[in-house]
C-alpha positions in Angstrom: 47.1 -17.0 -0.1 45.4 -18.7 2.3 43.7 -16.3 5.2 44.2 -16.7 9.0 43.4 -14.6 11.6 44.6 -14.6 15.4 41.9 -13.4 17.5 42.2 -11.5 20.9 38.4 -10.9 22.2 37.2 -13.9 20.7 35.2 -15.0 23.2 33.0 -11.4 24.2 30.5 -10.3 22.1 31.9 -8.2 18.9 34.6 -11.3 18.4 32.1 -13.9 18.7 30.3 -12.2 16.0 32.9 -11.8 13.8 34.0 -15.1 13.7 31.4 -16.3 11.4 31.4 -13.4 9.2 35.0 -14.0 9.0 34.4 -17.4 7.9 32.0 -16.8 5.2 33.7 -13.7 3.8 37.0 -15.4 3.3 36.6 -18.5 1.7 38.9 -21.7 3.5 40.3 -19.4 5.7 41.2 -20.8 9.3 40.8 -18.5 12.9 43.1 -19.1 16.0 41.3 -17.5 19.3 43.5 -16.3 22.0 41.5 -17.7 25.2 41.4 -17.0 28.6 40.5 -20.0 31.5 42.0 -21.5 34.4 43.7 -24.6 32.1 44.3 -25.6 28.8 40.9 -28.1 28.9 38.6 -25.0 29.6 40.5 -23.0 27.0 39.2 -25.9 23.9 35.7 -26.7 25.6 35.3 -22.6 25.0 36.4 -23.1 21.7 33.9 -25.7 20.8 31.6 -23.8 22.7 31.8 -21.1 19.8 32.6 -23.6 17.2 29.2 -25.5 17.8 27.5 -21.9 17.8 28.7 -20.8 14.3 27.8 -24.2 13.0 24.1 -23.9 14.5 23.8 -20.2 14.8 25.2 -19.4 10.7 25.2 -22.6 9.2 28.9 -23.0 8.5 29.3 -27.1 8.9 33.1 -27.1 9.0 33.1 -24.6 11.5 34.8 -27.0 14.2 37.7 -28.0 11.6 38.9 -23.9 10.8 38.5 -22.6 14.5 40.8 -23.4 17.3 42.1 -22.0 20.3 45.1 -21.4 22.4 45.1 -20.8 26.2 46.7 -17.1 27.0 46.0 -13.6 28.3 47.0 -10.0 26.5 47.8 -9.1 29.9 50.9 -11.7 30.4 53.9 -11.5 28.8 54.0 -13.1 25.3 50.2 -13.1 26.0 51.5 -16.5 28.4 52.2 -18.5 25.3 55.3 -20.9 24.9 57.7 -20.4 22.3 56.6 -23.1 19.9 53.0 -21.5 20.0 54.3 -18.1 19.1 56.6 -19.6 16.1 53.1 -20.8 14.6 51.2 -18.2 15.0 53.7 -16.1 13.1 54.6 -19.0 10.4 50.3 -19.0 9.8 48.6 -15.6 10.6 47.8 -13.3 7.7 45.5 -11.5 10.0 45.7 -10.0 13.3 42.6 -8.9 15.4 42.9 -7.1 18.6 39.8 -7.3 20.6 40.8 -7.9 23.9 40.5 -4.8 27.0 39.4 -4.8 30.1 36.2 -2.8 30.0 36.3 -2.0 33.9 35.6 1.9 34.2 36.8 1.2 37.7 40.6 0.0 37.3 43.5 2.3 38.6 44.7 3.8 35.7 48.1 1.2 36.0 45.8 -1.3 35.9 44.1 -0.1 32.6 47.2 0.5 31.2 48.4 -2.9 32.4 45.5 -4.5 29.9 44.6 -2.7 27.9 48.0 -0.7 26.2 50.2 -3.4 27.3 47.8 -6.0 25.3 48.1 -3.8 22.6 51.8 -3.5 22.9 52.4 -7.3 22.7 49.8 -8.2 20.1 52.2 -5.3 17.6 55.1 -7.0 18.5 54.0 -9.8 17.3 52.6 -8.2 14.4 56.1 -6.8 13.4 57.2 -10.5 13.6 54.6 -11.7 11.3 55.1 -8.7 9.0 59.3 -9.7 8.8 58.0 -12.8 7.6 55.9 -11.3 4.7 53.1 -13.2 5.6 50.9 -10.1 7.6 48.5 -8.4 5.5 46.5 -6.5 8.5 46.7 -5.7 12.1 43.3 -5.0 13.3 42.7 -2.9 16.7 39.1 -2.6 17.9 38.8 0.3 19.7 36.0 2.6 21.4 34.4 5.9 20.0 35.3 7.0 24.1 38.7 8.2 23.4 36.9 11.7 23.1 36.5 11.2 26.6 34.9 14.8 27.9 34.7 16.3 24.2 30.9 17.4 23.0 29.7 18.4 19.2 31.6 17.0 16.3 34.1 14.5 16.7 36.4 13.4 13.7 37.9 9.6 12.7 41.2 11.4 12.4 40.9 13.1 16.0 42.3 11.3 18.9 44.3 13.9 21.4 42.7 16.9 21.7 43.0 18.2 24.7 40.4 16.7 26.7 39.8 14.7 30.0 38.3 11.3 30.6 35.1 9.8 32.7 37.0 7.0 33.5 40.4 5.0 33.1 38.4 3.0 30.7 38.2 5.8 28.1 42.2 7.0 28.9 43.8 3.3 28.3 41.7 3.0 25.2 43.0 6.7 24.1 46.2 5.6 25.0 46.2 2.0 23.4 44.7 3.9 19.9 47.8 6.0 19.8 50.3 2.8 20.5 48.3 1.7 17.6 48.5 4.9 15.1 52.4 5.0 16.0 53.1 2.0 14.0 51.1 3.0 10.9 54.1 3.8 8.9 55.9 0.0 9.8 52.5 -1.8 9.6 48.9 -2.5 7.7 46.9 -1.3 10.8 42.9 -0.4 10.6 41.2 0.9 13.6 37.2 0.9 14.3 35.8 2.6 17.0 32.5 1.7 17.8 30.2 3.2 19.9 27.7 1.9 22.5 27.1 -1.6 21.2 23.6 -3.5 21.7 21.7 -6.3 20.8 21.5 -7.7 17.3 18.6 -5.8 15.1 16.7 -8.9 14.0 16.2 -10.8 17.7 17.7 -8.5 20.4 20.4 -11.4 21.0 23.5 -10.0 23.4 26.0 -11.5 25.6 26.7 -8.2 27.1 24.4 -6.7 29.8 26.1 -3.7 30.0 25.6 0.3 29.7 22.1 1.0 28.5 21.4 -2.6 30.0 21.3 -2.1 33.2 19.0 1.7 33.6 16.8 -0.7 31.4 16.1 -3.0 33.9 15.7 -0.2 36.4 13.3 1.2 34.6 11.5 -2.4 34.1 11.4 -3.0 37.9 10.6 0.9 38.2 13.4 2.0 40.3 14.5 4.5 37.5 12.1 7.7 37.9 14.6 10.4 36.5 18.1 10.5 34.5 20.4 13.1 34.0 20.7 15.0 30.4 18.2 16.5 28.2 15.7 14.6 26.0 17.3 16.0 22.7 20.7 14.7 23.8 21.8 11.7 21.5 22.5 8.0 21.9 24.8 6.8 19.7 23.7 3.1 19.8 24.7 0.4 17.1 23.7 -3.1 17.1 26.2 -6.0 17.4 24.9 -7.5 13.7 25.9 -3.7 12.0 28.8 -3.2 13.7 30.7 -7.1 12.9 28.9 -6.7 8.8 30.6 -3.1 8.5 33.9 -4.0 10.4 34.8 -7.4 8.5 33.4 -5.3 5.1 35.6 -2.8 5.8 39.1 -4.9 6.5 38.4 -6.6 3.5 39.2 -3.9 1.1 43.1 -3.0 0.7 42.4 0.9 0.7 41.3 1.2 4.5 44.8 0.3 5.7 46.2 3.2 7.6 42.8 4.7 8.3 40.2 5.0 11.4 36.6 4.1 11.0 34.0 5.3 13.3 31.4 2.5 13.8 28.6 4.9 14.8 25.4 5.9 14.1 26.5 9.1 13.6 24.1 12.6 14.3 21.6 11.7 11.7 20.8 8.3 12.8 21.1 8.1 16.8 18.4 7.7 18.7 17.2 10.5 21.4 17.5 9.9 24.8 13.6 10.6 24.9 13.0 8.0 22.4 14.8 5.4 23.6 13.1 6.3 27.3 9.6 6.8 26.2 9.9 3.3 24.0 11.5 1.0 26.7 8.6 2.7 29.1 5.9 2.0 26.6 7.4 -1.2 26.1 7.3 -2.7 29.9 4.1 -1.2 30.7 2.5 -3.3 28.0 4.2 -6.4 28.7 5.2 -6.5 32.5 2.5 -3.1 34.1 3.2 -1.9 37.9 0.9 -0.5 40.0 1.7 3.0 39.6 2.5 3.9 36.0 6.6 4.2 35.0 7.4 8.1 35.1 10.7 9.5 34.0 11.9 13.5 34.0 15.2 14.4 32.8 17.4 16.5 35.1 20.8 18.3 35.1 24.1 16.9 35.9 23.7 19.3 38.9 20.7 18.6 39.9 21.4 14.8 39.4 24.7 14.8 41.4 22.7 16.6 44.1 19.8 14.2 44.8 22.9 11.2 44.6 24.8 12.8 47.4 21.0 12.7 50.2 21.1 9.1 49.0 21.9 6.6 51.2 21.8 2.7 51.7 20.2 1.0 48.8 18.7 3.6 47.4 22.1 4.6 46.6 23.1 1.3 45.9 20.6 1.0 43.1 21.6 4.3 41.8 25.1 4.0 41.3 24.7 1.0 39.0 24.0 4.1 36.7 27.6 5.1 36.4 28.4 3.4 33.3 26.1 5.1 31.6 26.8 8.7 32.7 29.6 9.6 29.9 26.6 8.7 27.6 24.2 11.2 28.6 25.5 13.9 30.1 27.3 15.0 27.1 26.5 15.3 23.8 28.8 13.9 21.4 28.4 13.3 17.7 30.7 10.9 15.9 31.5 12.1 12.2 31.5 8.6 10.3 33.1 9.9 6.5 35.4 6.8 6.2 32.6 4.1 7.4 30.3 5.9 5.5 32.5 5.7 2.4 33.6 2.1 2.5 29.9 1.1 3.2 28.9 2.5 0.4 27.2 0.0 -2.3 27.6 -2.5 0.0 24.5 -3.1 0.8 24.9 -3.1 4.8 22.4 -0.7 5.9 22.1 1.2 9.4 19.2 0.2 11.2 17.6 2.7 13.4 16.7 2.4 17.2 13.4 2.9 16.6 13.0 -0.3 14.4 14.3 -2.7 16.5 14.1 -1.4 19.8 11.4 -4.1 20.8 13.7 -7.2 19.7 16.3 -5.2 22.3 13.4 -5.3 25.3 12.0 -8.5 24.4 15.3 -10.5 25.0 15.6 -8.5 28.2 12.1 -10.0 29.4 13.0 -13.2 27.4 16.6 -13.7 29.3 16.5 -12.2 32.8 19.4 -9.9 31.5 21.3 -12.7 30.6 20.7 -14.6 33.6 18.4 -17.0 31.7 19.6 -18.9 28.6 17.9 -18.2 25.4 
């Protein structure tokens, strides 16, 4: 039967990179993209913005001809589409791929919810409508390894409430969405991922996403950065964008994984320290862009951290509290078990690269792109 997928999260980085895998991994098979924009004109010249990128970027010619777009949001109801737009997305879709979140750590919680579980709300209704048609064949919800929220040490695929407390409404919505998700298991062919903190692609740094690590980075570039809280054994559980869309589309192509929830992690044994990932970006910038006094960089406690931010004042603390984002990621140590990824992934030939490989392509783009602000 012939594959296609409606796509929330199209347009941000882990649905831009699926597309083409997509694409090539199901032979003639067609994508619809849910899009956001003021008007229905900005909605298609974003479309052929990613359409003329696959064709360039992965050499798939026909790219324009099997991807097209529809102007909506997750957040309105029937994600704003008319009727007739909703009747052909359920006569057509096969596939069902829920990207789409705020990623805001700053919403009111009823605002996260608003996005990010009400999204996922009206994306399964309308999976249950293409499922009573017998035409569905899998609902996919991206969501984040941060449900664990608060929770160190071992965290399982199969875990999701445990007890714990969140760093932000970011990490509660998802939670929340991943169990609206998990409730329709029985009625539906649903798959979750969870990845982790997702970076540039391993073989030339590439990102549309300036976010998390991103922005201490550039701190540290510009030398602004002298300490960070956690230890320098405490583990980064980053994955590149060109892992996480090869293991995700490998792993929704195989019947078996319906039902189940796949960490997309590196996992204990192949994070990077937070040490290693300092000491390289610091070796990195004072080869290529050297200050007058050499980069330095101590690790402190939580304590000691939240102390020295409540003397700051003005732009000092300005500067500093761009670091928020990435305080969930260092102050506790969590370590995603990855069985089920590790299972499916298995003979497949998609292997993990480590930090430590490619962490150069992930500073050179940096440099390269102004942090985005530069076209590459």
């Amino acid at each position: 039967m012939h594959k296609h997928f409606f796509i929330t999260g199209g347009t941000g980085l882990v649905g831009k990179n699926l597309i083409p895998r997509l694409l090539k991994k199901f032979s003639g098979s067609t994508i619809t993209l849910l899009v956001r924009g003021e008007d229905e004109e900005e909605a298609q010249e974003r479309t052929r913005a990613i359409a003329r990128e696959v064709t360039v970027e992965f050499g798939i010619p026909d790219a324009p001809q099997r991807i097209n777009g529809m102007l909506g949001d997750v957040a309105l109801d029937h994600c704003g589409l008319s009727q007739v737009q909703l009747e052909r997305i359920v006569a057509e879709t096969t596939h069902i791929v829920h990207g789409a979140a705020t990623i805001r750590f700053d919403h009111p919680i009823d605002e996260a919810r608003a996005i990010n579980c009400g999204g996922t709300r009206r994306m399964l209704a309308m999976a249950h409508r293409c499922a009573e048609r017998g035409r569905l064949e899998r609902f996919v919800y991206i969501g984040s390894s941060s449900v664990s929220g608060k929770r160190s040490g071992m965290i399982y695929e199969h875990q999701l409430e445990m007890g714990q407390q969140f760093f932000n409404t970011y990490e509660q919505s998802k939670n929340e969405s991943e169990r609206i998700v998990r409730n329709a298991f029985d009625a539906l062919p649903c798959t979750v991922f969870r990845p982790s903190i997702i970076i540039g692609d391993s073989r030339t740094g590439r990102t549309s996403s300036f976010n998390v690590i991103y922005i201490p980075l550039r701190l540290v570039y510009k030398g602004l950065l002298t300490y960070v809280p956690g230890t320098p054994d405490t583990l980064m559980d980053l994955v590149p964008i060109d892992w996480v869309d090869d293991a995700m589309v490998h792993i929704l192509s195989q019947d078996a994984s319906v039902g189940k929830v796949f960490h997309i992690t590196a996992g204990p044994k192949r994070a990077a320290r937070l040490d290693e990932v300092v000491v390289a970006a610091v070796r990195y910038f004072d080869a290529r862009a050297p200050l007058r006094h050499p980069r330095t960089m101590e690790f402190v406690s939580k304590e000691e951290y939240d102390r020295r931010r409540a003397a700051m004042r003005g732009r000092e603390e300005a500067l500093m509290s761009q670091l928020d984002t990435l305080l969930p990621y260092v102050t506790v140590n969590r370590l995603f078990d990855s069985t089920n990824t590790d299972l499916f992934l298995e003979g497949s030939g998609i292997v993990f690269p480590l930090f430590k490989d490619y962490s150069d392509k992930i500073f050179e783009y940096c440099l390269k792109t102004n942090w985005g602000k530069l076209t590459d």
